[in-house]
C-alpha positions as CSV (number, residue, x, y, z in Angstrom):
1,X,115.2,78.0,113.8
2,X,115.3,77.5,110.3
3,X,112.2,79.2,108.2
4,X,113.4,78.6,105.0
5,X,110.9,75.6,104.0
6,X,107.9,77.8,105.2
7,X,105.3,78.9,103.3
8,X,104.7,83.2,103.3
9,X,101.1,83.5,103.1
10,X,99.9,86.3,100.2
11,X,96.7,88.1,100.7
12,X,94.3,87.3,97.3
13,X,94.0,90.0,95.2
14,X,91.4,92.3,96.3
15,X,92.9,92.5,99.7
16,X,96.4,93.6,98.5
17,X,94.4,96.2,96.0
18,X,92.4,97.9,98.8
19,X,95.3,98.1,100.9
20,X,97.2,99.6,97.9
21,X,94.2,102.2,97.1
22,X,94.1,103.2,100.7
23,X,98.1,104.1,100.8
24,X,98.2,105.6,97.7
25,X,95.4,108.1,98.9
26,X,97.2,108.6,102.4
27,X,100.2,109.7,100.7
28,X,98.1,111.9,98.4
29,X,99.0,110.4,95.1
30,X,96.4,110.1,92.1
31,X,96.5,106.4,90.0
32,X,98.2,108.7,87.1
33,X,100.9,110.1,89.4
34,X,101.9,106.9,91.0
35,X,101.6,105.3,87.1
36,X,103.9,108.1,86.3
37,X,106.5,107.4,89.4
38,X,106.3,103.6,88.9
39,X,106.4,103.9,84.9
40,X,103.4,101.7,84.7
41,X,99.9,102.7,83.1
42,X,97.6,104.0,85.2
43,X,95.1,101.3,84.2
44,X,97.7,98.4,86.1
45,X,97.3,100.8,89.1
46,X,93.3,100.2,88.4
47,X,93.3,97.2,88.2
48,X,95.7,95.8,91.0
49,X,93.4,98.5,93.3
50,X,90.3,96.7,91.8
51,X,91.3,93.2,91.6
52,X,90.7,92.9,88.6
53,X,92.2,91.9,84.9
54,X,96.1,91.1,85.2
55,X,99.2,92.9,86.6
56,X,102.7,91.0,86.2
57,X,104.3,90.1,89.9
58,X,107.4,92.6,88.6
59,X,104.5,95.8,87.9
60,X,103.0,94.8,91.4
61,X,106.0,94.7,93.7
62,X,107.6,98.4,92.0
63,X,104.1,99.7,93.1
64,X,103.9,98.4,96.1
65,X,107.7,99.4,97.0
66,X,107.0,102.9,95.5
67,X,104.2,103.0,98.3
68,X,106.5,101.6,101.0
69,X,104.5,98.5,101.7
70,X,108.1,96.4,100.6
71,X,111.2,96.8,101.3
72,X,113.5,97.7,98.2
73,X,115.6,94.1,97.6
């Protein structure tokens, strides 16, 4: 079967931040050290974990590979 025309369903926001916020703290990282390992500031780790203000798609998926919650592509 062919999925190709299927549409992948994103959770909003404030989902994907919580989820984030609750990783991050299970693998014992603070928003500054994961800033630090993603070479973001710590306030686009705030906000994505908050749902708030704006993080570009490319900031997002390095956090959320630097978590393990994507696979590296």
């Amino acid at each position: 079967m062919d999925n190709s025309n299927q549409a992948i369903k994103l959770p909003d926001l404030k989902t994907l931040g919580n989820a984030v916020r609750l990783t991050r703290k299970a693998e014992g990282l603070s928003q500054k050290k994961l800033a630090d390992l993603v070479g973001c500031s710590h306030v686009s780790i705030l906000n994505l974990e908050k749902g708030t203000g704006s993080v570009k798609l490319t900031t997002a998926w390095r956090i959320l590979a630097a978590l393990g919650m994507v696979g590296a592509k």
